[in-house]
Backbone as XML, in Angstrom:
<?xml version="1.0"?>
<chain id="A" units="angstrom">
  <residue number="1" name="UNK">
    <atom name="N" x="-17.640" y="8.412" z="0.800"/>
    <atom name="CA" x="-16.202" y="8.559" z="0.908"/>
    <atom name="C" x="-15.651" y="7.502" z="1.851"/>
  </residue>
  <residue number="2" name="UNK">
    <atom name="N" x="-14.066" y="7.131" z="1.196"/>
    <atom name="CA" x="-14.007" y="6.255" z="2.322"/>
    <atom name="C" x="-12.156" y="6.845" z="2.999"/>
  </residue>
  <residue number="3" name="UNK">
    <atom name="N" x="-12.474" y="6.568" z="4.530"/>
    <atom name="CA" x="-11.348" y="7.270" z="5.440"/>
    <atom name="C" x="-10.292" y="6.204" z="5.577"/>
  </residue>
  <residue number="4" name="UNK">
    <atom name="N" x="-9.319" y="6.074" z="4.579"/>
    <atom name="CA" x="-8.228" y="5.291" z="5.103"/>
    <atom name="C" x="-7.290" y="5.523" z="6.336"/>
  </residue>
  <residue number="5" name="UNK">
    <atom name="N" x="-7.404" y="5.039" z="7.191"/>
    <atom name="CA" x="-6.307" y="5.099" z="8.601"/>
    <atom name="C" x="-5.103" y="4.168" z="8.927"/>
  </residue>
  <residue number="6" name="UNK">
    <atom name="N" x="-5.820" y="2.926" z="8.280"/>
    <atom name="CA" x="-4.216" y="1.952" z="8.536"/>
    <atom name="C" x="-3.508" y="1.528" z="7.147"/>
  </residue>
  <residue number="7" name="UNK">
    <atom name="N" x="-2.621" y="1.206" z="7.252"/>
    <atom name="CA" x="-1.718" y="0.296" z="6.323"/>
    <atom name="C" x="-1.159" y="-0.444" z="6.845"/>
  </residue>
  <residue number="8" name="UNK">
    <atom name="N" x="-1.161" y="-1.648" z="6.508"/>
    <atom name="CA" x="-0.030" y="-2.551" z="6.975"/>
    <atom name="C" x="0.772" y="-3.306" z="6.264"/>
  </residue>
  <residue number="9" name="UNK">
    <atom name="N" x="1.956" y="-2.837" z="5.109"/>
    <atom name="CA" x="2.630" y="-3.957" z="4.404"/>
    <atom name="C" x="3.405" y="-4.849" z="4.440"/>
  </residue>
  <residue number="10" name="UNK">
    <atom name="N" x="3.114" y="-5.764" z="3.517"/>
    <atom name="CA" x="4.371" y="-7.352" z="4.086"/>
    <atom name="C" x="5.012" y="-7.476" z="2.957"/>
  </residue>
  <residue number="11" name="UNK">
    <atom name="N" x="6.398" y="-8.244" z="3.217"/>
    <atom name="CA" x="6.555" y="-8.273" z="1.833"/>
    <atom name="C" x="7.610" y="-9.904" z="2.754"/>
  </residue>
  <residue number="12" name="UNK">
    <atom name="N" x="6.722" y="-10.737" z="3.000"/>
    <atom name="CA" x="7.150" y="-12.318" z="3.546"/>
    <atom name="C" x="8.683" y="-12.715" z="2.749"/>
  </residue>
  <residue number="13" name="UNK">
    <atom name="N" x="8.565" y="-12.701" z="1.546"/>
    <atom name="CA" x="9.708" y="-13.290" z="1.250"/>
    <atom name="C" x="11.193" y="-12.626" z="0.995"/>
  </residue>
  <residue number="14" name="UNK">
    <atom name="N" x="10.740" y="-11.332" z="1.124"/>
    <atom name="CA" x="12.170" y="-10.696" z="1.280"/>
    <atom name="C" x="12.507" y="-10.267" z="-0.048"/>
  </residue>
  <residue number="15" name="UNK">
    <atom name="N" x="11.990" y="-9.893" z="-0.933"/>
    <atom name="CA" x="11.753" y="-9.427" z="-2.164"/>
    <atom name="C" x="12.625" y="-8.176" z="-2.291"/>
  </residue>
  <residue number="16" name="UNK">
    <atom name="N" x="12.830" y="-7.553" z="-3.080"/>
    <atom name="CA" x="13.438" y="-6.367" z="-3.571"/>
    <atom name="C" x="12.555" y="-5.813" z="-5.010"/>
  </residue>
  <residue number="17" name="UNK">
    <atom name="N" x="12.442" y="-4.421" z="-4.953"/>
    <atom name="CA" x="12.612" y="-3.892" z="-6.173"/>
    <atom name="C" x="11.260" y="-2.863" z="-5.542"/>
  </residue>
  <residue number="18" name="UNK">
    <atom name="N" x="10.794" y="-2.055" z="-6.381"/>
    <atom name="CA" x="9.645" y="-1.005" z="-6.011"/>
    <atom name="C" x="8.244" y="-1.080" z="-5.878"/>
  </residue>
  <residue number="19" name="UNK">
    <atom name="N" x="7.600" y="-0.837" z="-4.946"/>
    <atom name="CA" x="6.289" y="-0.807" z="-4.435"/>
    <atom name="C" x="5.576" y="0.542" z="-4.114"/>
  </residue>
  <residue number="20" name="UNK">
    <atom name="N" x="4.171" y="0.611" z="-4.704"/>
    <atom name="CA" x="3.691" y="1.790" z="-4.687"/>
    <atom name="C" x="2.347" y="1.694" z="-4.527"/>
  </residue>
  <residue number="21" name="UNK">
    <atom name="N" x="1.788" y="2.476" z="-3.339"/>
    <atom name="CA" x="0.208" y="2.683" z="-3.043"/>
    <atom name="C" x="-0.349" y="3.943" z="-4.359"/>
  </residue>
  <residue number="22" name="UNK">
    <atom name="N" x="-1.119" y="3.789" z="-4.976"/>
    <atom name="CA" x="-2.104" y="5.124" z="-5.854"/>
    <atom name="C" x="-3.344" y="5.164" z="-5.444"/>
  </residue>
  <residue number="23" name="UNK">
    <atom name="N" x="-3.632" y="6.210" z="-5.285"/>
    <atom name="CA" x="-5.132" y="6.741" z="-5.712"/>
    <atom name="C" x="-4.908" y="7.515" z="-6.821"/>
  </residue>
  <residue number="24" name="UNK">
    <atom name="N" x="-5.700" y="6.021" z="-7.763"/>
    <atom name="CA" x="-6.324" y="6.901" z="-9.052"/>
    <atom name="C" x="-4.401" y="7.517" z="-9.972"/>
  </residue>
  <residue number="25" name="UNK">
    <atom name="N" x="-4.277" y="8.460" z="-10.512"/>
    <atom name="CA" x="-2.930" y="8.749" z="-10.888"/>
    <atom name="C" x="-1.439" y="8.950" z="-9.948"/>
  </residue>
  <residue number="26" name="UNK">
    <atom name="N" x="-2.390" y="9.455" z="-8.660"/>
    <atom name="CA" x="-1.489" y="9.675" z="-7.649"/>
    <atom name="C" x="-1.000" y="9.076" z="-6.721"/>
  </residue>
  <residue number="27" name="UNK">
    <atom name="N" x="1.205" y="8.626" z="-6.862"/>
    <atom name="CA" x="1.417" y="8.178" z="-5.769"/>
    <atom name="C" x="1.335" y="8.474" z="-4.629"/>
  </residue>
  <residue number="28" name="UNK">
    <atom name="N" x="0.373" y="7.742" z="-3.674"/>
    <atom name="CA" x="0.597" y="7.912" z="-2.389"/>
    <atom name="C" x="1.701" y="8.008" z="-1.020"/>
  </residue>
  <residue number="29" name="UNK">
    <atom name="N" x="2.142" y="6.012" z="-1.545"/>
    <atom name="CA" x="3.296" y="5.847" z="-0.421"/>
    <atom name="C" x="3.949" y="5.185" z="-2.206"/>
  </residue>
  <residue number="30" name="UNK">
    <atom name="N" x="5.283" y="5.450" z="-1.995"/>
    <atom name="CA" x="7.086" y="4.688" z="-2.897"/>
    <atom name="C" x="7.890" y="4.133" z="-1.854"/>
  </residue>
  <residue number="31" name="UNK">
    <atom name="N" x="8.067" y="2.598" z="-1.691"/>
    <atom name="CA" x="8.465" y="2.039" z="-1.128"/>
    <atom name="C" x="9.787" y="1.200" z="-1.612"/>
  </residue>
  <residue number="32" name="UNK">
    <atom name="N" x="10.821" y="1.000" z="-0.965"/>
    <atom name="CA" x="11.432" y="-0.509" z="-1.542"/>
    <atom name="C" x="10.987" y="-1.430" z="-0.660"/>
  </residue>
  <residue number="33" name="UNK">
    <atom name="N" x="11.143" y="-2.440" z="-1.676"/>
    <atom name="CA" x="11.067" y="-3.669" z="-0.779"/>
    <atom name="C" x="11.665" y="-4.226" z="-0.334"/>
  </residue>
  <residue number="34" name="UNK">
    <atom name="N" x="12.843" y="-3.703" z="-0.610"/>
    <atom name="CA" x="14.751" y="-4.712" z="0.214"/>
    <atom name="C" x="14.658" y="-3.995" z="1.863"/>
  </residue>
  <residue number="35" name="UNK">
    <atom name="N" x="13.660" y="-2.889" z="2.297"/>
    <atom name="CA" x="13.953" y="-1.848" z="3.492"/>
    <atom name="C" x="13.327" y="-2.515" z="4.354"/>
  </residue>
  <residue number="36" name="UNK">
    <atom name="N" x="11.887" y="-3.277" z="3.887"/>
    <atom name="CA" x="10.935" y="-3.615" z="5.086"/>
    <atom name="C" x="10.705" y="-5.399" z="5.083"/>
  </residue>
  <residue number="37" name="UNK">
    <atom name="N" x="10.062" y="-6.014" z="6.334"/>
    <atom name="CA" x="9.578" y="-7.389" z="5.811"/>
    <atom name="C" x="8.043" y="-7.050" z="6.071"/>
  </residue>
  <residue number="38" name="UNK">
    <atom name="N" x="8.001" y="-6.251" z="7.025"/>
    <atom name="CA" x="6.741" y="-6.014" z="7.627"/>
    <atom name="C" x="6.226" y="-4.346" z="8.048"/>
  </residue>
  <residue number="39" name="UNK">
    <atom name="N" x="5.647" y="-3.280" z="7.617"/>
    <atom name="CA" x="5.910" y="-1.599" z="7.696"/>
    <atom name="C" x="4.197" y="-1.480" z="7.905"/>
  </residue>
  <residue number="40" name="UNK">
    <atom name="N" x="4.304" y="-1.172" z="9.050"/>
    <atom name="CA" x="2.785" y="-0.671" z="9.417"/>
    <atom name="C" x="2.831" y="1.105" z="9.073"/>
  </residue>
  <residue number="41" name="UNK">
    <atom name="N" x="1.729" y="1.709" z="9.281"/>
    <atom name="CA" x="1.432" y="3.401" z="9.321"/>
    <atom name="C" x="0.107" y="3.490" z="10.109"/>
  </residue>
  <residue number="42" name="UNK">
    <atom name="N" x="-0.312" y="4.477" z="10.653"/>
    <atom name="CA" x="-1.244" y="4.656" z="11.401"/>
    <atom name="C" x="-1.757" y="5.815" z="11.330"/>
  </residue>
  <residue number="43" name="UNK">
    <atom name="N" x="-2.616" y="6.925" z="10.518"/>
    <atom name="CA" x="-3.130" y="8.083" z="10.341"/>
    <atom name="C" x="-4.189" y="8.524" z="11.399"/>
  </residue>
  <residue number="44" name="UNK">
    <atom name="N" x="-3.537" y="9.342" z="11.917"/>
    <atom name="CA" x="-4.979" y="10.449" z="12.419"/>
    <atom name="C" x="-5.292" y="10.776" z="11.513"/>
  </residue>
  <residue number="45" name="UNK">
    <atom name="N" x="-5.098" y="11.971" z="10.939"/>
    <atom name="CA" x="-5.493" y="12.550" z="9.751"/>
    <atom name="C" x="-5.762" y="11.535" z="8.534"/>
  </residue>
  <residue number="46" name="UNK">
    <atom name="N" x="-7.335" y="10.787" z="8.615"/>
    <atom name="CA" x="-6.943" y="10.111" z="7.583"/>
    <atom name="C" x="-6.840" y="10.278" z="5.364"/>
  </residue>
  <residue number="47" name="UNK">
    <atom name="N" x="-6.812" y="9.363" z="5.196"/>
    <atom name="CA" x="-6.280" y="9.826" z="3.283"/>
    <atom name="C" x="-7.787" y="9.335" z="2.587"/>
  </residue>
  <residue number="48" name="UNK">
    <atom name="N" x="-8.334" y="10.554" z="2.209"/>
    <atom name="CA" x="-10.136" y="10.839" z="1.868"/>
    <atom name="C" x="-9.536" y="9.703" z="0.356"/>
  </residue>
  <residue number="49" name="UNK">
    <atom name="N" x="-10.593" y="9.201" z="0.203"/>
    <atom name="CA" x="-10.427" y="8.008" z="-1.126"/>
    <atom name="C" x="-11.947" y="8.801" z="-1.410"/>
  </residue>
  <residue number="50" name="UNK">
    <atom name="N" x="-12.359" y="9.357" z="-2.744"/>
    <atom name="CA" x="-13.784" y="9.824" z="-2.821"/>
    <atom name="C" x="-14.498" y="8.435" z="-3.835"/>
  </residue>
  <residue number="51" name="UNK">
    <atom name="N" x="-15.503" y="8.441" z="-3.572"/>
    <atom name="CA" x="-16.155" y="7.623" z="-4.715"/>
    <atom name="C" x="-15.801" y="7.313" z="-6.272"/>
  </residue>
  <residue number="52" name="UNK">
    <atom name="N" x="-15.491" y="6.855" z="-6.582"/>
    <atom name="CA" x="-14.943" y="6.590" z="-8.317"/>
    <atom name="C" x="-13.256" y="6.780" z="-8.095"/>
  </residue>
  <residue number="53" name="UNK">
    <atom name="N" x="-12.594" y="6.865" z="-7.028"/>
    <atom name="CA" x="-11.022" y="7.038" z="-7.187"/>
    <atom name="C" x="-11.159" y="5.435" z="-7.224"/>
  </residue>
  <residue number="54" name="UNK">
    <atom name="N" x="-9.785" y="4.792" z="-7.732"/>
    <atom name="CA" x="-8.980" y="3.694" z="-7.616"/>
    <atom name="C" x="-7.965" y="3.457" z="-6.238"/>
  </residue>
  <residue number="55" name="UNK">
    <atom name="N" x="-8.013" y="3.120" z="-5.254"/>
    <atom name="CA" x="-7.175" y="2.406" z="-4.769"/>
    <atom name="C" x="-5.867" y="1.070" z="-5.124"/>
  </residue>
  <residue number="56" name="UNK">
    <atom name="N" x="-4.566" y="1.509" z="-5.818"/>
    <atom name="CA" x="-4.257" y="0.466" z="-6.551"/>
    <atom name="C" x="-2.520" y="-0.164" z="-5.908"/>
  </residue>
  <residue number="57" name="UNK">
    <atom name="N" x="-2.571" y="-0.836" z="-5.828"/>
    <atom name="CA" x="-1.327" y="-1.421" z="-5.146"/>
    <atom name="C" x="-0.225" y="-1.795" z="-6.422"/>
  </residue>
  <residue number="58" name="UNK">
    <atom name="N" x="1.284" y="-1.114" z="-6.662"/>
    <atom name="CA" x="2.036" y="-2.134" z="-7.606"/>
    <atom name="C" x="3.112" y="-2.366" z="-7.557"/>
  </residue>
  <residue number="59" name="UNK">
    <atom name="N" x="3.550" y="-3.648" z="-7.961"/>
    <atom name="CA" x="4.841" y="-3.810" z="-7.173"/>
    <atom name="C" x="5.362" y="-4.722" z="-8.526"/>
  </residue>
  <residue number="60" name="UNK">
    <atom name="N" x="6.629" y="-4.759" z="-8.500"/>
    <atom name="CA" x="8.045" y="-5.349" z="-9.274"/>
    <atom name="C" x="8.770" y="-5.862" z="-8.507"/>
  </residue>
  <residue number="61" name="UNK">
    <atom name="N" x="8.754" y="-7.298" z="-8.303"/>
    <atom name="CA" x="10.198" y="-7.608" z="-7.738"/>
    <atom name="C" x="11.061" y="-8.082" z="-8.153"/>
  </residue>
  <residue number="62" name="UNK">
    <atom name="N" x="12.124" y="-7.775" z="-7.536"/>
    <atom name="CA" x="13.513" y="-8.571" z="-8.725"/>
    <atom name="C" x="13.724" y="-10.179" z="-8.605"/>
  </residue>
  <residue number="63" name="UNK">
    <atom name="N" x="14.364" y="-10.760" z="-9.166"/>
    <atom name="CA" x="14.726" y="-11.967" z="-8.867"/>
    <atom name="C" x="14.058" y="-13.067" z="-9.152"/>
  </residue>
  <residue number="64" name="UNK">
    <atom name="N" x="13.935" y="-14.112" z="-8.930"/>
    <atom name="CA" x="13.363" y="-15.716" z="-9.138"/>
    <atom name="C" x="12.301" y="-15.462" z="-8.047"/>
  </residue>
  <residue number="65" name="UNK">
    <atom name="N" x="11.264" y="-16.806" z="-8.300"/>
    <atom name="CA" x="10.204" y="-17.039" z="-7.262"/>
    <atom name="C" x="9.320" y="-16.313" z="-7.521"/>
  </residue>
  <residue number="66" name="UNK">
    <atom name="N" x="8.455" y="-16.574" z="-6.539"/>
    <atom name="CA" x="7.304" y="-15.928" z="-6.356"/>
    <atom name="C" x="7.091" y="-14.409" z="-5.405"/>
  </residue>
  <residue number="67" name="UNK">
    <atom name="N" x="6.832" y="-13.336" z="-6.538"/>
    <atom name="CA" x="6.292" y="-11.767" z="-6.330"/>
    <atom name="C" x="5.081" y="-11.974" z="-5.042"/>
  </residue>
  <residue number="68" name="UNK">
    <atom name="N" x="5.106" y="-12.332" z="-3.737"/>
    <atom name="CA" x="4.146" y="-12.229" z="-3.237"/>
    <atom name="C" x="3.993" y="-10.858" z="-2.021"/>
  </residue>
  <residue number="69" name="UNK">
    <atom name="N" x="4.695" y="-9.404" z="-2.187"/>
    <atom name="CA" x="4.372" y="-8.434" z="-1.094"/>
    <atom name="C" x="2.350" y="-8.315" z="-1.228"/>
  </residue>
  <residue number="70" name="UNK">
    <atom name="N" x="2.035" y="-7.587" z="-0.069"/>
    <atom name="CA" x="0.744" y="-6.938" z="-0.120"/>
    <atom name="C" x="0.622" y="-5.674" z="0.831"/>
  </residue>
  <residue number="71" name="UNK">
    <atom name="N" x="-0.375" y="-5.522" z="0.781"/>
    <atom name="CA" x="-0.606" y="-4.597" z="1.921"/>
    <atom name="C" x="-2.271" y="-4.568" z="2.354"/>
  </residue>
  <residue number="72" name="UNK">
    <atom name="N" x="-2.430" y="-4.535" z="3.943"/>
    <atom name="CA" x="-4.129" y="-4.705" z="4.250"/>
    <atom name="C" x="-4.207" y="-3.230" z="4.674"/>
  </residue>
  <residue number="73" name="UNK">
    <atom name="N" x="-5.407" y="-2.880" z="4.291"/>
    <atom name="CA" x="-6.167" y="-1.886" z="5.116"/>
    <atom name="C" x="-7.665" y="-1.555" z="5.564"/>
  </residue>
  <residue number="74" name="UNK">
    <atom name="N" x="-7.329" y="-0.257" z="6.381"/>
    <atom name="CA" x="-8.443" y="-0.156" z="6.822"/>
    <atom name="C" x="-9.000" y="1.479" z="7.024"/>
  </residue>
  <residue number="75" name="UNK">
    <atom name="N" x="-10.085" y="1.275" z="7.421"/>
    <atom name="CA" x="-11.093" y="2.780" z="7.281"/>
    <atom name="C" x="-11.833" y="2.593" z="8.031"/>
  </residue>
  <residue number="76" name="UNK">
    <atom name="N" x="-12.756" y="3.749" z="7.611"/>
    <atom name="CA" x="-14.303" y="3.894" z="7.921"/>
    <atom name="C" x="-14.923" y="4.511" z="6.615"/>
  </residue>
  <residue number="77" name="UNK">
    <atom name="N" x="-16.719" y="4.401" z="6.337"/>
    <atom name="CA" x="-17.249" y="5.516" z="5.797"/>
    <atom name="C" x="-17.455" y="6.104" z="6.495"/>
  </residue>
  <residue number="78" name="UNK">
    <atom name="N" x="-18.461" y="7.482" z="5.867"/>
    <atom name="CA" x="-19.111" y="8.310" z="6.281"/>
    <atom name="C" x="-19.813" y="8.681" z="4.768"/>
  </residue>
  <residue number="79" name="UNK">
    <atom name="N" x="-21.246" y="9.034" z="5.251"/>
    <atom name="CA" x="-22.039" y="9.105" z="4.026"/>
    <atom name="C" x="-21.947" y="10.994" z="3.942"/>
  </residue>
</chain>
């Protein structure tokens, strides 16, 4: 299993339109992207990801240019 605790998303160019963390079918975090440039989170309680889930990031942005938001994270296992 793996213990997600951080998030940290960017979205550098100032983008607009909707962003969404899943595991597997389920949204996690629904974001816009016109709200943040930069939105950290920090879990005690962290979000159990079990073996065979998907971790999937997706995003739409509006406008010309280049779609470049992301987001890094981090964990721990435990076997």
């Amino acid at each position: 299993m793996f213990y997600l605790t951080d998030l940290v998303f960017a979205n550098p160019g100032g983008k607009s339109g909707p962003l969404k963390l899943k595991r597997g079918p389920l949204d996690l975090i629904t974001l816009r992207l016109e709200n943040f440039r930069d939105l950290d989170f920090h879990y005690v309680t962290p979000i159990v990801i079990q073996p065979g889930d998907d971790l999937t990031l997706t995003v739409s942005c509006s406008g010309g240019g280049t779609c470049d938001p992301s987001v890094y994270f981090s964990g721990f296992t435990k076997p």
